[in-house]
Every structure is written in C-alpha cells, then in structure tokens.
C-alpha positions as CSV (number, residue, x, y, z in Angstrom):
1,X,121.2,191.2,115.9
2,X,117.9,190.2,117.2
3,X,117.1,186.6,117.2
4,X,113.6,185.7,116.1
5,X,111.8,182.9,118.3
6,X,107.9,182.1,117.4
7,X,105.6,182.2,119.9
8,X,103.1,180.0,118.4
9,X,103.3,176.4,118.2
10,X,106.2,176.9,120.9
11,X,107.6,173.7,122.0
12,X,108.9,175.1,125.4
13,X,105.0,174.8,126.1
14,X,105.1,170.5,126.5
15,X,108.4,170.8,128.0
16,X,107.3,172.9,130.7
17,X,104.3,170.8,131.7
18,X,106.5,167.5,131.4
19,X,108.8,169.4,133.7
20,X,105.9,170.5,136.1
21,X,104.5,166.9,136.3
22,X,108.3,165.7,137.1
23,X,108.3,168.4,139.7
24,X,105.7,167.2,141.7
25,X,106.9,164.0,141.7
26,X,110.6,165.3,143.2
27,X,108.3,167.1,145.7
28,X,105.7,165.1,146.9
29,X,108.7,161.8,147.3
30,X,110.2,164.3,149.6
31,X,107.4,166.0,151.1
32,X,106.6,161.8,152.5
33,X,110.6,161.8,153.6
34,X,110.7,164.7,155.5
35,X,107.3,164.4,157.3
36,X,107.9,161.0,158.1
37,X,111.3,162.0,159.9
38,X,109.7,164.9,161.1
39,X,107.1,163.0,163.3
40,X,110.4,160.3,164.5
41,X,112.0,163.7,165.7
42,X,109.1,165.1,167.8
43,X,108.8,162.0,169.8
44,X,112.6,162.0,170.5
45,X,112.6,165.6,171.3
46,X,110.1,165.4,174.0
47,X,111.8,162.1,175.3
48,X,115.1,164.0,175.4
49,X,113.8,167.4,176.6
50,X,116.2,168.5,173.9
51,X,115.2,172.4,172.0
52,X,117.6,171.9,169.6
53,X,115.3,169.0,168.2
54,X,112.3,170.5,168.6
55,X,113.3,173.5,166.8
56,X,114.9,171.3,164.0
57,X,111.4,170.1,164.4
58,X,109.4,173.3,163.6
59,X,111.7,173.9,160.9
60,X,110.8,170.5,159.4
61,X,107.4,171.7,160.1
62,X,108.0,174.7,157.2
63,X,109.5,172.1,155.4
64,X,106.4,170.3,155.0
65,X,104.2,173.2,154.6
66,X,106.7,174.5,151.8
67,X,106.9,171.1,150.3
68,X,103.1,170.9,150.3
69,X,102.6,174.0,149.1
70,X,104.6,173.8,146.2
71,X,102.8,170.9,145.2
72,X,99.7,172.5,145.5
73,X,100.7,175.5,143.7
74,X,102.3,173.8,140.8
75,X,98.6,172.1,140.2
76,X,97.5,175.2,140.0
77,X,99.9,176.7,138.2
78,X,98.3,174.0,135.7
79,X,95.3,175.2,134.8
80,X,94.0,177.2,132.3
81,X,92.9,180.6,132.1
82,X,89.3,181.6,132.4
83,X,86.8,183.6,133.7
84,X,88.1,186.7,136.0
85,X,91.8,184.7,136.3
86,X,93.3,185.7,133.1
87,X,96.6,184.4,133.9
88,X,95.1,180.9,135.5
89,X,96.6,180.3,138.8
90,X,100.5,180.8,138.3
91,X,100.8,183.2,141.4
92,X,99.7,180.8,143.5
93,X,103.2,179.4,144.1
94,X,104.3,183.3,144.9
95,X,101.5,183.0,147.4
96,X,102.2,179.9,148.8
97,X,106.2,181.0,149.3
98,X,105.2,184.2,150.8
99,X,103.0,182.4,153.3
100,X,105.9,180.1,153.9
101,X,108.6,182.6,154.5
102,X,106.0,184.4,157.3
103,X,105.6,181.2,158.9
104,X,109.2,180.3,159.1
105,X,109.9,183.7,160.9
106,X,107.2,183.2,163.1
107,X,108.9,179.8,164.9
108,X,112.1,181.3,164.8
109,X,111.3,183.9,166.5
110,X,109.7,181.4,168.9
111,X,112.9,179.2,168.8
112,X,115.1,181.7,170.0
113,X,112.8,182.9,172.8
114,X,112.6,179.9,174.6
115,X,116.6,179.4,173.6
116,X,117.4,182.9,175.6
117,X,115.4,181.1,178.6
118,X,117.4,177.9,178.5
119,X,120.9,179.6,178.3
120,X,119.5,181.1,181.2
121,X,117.9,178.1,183.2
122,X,119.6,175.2,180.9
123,X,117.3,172.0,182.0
124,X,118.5,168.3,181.8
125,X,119.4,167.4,177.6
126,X,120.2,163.8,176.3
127,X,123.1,164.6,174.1
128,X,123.5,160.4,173.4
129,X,120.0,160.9,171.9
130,X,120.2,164.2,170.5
131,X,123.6,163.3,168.6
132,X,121.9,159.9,167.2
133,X,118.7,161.9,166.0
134,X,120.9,164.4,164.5
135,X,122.9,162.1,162.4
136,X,119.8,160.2,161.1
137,X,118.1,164.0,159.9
138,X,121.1,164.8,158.3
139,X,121.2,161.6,156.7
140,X,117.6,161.8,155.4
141,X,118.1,165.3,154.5
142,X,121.0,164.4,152.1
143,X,118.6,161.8,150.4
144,X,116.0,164.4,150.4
145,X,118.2,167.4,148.8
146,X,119.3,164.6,146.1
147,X,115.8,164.1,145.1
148,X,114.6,167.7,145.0
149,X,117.9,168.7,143.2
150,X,116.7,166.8,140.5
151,X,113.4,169.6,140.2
152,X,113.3,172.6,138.6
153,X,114.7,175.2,141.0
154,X,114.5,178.6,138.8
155,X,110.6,178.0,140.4
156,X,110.2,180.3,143.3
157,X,108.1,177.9,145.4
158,X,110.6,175.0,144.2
159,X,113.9,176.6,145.1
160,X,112.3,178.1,148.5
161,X,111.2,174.3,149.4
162,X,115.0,173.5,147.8
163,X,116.2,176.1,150.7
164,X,114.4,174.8,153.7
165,X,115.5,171.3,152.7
166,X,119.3,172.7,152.8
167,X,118.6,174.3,155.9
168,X,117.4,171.6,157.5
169,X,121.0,169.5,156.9
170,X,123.2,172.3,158.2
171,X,120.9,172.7,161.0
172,X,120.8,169.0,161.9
173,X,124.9,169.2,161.5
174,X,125.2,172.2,163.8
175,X,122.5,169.9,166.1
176,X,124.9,166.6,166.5
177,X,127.6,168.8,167.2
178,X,125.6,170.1,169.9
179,X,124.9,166.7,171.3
180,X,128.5,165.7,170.9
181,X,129.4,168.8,172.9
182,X,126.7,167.4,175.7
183,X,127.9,163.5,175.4
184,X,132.0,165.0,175.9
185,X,130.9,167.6,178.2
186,X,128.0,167.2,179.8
187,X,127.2,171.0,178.8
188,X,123.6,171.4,178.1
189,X,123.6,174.8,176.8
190,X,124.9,173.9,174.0
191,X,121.6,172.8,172.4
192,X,120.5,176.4,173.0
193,X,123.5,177.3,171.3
194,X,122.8,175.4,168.0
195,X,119.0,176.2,168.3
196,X,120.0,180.2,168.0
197,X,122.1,178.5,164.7
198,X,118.9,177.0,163.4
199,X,116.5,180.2,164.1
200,X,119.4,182.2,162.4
201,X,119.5,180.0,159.1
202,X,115.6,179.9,159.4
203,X,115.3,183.9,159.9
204,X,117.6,183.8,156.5
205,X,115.7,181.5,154.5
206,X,112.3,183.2,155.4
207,X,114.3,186.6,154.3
208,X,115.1,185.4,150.8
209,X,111.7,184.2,150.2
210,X,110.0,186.6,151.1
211,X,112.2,189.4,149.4
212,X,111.7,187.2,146.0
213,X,107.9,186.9,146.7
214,X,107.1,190.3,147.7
215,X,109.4,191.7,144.3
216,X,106.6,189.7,142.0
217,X,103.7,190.2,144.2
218,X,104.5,194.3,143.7
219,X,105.6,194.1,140.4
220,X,109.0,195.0,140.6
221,X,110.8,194.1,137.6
222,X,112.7,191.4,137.4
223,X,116.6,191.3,138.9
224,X,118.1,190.3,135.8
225,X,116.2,192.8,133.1
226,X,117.9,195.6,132.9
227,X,115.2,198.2,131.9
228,X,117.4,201.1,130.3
229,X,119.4,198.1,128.1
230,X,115.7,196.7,127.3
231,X,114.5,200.4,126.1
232,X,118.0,200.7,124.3
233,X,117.1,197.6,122.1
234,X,113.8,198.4,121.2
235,X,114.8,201.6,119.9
236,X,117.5,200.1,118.4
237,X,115.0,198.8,115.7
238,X,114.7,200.3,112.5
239,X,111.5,203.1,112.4
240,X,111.3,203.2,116.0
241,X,111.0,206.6,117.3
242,X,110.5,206.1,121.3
243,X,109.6,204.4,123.6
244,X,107.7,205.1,126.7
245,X,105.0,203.8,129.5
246,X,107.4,200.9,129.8
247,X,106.4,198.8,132.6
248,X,108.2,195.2,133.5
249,X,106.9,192.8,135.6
250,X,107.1,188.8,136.2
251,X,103.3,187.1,136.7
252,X,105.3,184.0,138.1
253,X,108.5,183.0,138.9
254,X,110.5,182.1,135.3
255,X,107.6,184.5,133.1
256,X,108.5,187.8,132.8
257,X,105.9,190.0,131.5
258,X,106.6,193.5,129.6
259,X,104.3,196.2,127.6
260,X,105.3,199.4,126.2
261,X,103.5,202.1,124.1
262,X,106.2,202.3,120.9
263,X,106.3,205.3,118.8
264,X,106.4,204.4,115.2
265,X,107.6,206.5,112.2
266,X,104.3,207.7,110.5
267,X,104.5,206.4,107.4
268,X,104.9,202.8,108.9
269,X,101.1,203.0,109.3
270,X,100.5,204.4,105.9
271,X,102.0,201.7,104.2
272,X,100.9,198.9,106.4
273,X,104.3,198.4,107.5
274,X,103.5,198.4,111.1
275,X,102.6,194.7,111.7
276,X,106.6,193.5,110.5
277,X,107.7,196.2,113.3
278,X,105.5,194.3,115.7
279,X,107.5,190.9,114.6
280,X,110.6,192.2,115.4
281,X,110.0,194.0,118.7
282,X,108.5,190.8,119.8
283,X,111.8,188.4,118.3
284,X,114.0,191.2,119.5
285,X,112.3,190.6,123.1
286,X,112.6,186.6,123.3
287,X,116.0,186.6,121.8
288,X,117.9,189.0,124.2
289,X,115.5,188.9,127.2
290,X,114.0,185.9,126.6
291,X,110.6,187.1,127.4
292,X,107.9,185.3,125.3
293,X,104.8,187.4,127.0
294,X,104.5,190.9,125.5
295,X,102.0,193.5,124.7
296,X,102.7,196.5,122.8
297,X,100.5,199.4,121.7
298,X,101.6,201.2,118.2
299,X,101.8,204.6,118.1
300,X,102.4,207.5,115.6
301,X,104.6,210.6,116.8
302,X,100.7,212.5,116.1
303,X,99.6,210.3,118.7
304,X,101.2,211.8,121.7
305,X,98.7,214.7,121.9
306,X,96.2,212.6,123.3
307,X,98.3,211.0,126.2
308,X,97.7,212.9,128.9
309,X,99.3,210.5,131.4
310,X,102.7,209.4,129.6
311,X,105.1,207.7,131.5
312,X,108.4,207.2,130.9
C-alpha cells in the first residue's frame, strides 16, 4: 500500500536548511583544525626531511580543499532557482567533489613517485620528530572526525570531506609507526614505506569520489532505486496501463529525480479522473522511494501513435 506524503507545505524543507546551516558550521570548525595542523606539519616535514609528512601534508592539503569546497558548495546549494539554473546551484557540491577526487590522485601519484626514489636512495629521516608529529595529527584528526561526524554525511561533498578526514588518521597512524620503526631501527625506508600506505588510502578515497560524482554528473540512476521494482509499482496502480520513457536520475546527492510517460486507461480522461491518478503515482513515489521530485506526462493508449521515439 502506497503511502501518501504531500509535497506542499513539506516540513522536510526547514529541516534541511537548519541542517545545511549546522553543516557548515561542522565544516568550516574543521576546515580551521586541519589547516592549522596542516601548516605545523609542513614546517616539521622540511625540518625532518621526512616524505611520510609531507605526503600526510598534501593529503591535508585535499583536506582543506575538500573541506572548503563543501562549504562553498553547500552556500550554493542554498540558493534559489532562477534564470537559466532551474535547479539553483545543488550540483555544485558534485562539482566540487569531482574536482577533489582528481586532485587527490594527482599528489598521490606524486607521493609514490618520489617514494619509489627514496626506497631507492633513502636520505637522512628524523623518526623522534616524525613519530611526535604523527601522534599530534592523529590526535587532531580524532577531534576533527568528532566534529564532522556530527554533519550530515548522506551529502556527497560532506561524506567525501568525512573520508579525507578518516584518511588522514589512519595515514598519520601508519606515519608514527613509521617513525617508531626509524627511532628502534634507524631504518629510514620506512617513511617511504608508510608514504606508499598514504598514496594507497589517498588513490582510494579519490576512487570513491569520483565513482559517486561521475554516477550523478551522467545521470546514472541512483544505487539504491531499483528501476524494474519502481516500474512494477507504478503499474501496480489501479487504471495504469504502462509505463515507458522512464528515466531516473539524482540532481544532487540525497534528491533523486524521476519522470515517466504513464499510459492511462482512456476513460480516465473522459471522466476527469486523471488528476487523482496523478496523486497517487506521486504518494506511491515518496512513500516507497522516497522521491519527492517527479514529473509525469499522462497518456491515453491512442496516444502512442504519435511517439515516434518511445523508450522503454
């Protein structure tokens, strides 16, 4: 049984934006953490001649891009619709996480470049300051993933800065080790060892991302609509004859979009009964797929002879 949700007057509307505003707030307090660190480490990274650092470094660096980003994108994502942007500016967060999944496999691929030189040729390391730098990043990485956890994270650009932030700890871990192994053993490749670690978590990270962004920024339908169960239930309804020219899509991470040409028994038209079908293809849609954005064109069976592009 379809449940009916009205999209007017729909009180999801305030919570989202109260959500949004609390959003940027979770990013931009750690946006100042991690850039703040970020600067500490780059100074202690040249000082120790330690990689390991430096790439933690220019993954701190994609931190702050992400983290900024995100903050810009969800201002965006803010405003209203008009002129030419009909949707406003809600892609700009797919944008910005596309962008930052590029960048983040750019320095990777820098990262373990100059790693495969220094297993090679391994130069003088501090491990005594390489473990104490290490320990602090973690340490103000675990403050930092408290804060954002407490953001909305079904937001791309949200749960990609959510990931970098992750990253960042378990690279800073694998880092300390590193200079643990140096301070014991005075082996200095190990801090191209754990660099390769952080250029692998980094190479996954920018994977995701851009896997997620490029799905919406082609259109793909979304991973958890299944579209033959979707067509099912709109058939499903009573005087429905067919469905076709679906097409699914998500304008923004969390809004799902769909339209359909439906095939209506003919006297539904006739007796003005077409505008109650409407109302429950719509309920029908929020209730089970909780999609609120939906455009539908009514058709009779008559209607098909002038289609000449019908998909399916």
């Amino acid at each position: 049984m379809c449940i009916p949700v009205t999209a007017m007057n729909d009180p999801h509307r305030h919570v989202e934006r109260v959500a949004s505003d609390a959003d940027v707030r979770y990013l931009t307090v750690t946006l100042v953490l991690i850039a703040t660190f970020m600067i500490g480490e780059v100074v202690a990274a040249i000082f120790a001649g330690s990689l390991a650092l430096l790439a933690d470094a220019g993954h701190m660096l994609t931190d702050v891009a992400a983290l900024g980003g995100s903050v810009w994108a969800a201002r965006l994502a803010s405003r209203p619709a008009r002129g030419v942007w009909t949707y406003g500016w809600q892609r700009a967060e797919i944008l910005s996480a596309a962008v930052n999944g590029v960048t983040l496999a750019v320095i990777g691929g820098i990262v373990v470049a100059e790693a495969i030189r220094r297993l090679i040729s391994p130069p003088q390391v501090s491990g005594g300051v390489v473990l104490g730098v290490a320990l602090a990043g973690a340490a103000v990485n675990v403050v930092a993933t408290g804060v954002l956890a407490k953001a909305n994270r079904s937001r791309l650009n949200v749960r990609g800065a959510f990931a970098h932030i992750v990253t960042d700890l378990y690279a800073f871990v694998g880092t300390a080790a590193a200079g643990l192994v140096i301070v014991l053993t005075k082996w200095t490749r190990a801090d191209a060892v754990a660099s390769l670690v952080v250029a692998g978590l980094m190479a996954k990270a920018a994977w995701l991302l851009l896997r997620d962004a490029g799905r919406i920024l082609m259109q793909a339908a979304p991973e958890d609509v299944a579209l033959e169960q979707l067509r099912q239930h709109l058939v499903g309804i009573e005087h429905v004859v067919d469905v076709h020219d679906l097409h699914v899509w998500t304008v923004t991470s969390g809004v799902p979009t769909v339209s359909a040409h439906v095939v209506l028994d003919d006297h539904c038209f006739a007796s003005g009964h077409a505008p109650q079908i409407l109302d429950r293809l719509q309920d029908c849609l929020a209730g089970h797929f909780d999609v609120a954005h939906a455009t539908f064109q009514l058709e009779p069976a008559t209607h098909a002879s002038h289609e000449h592009e019908v998909h399916a």
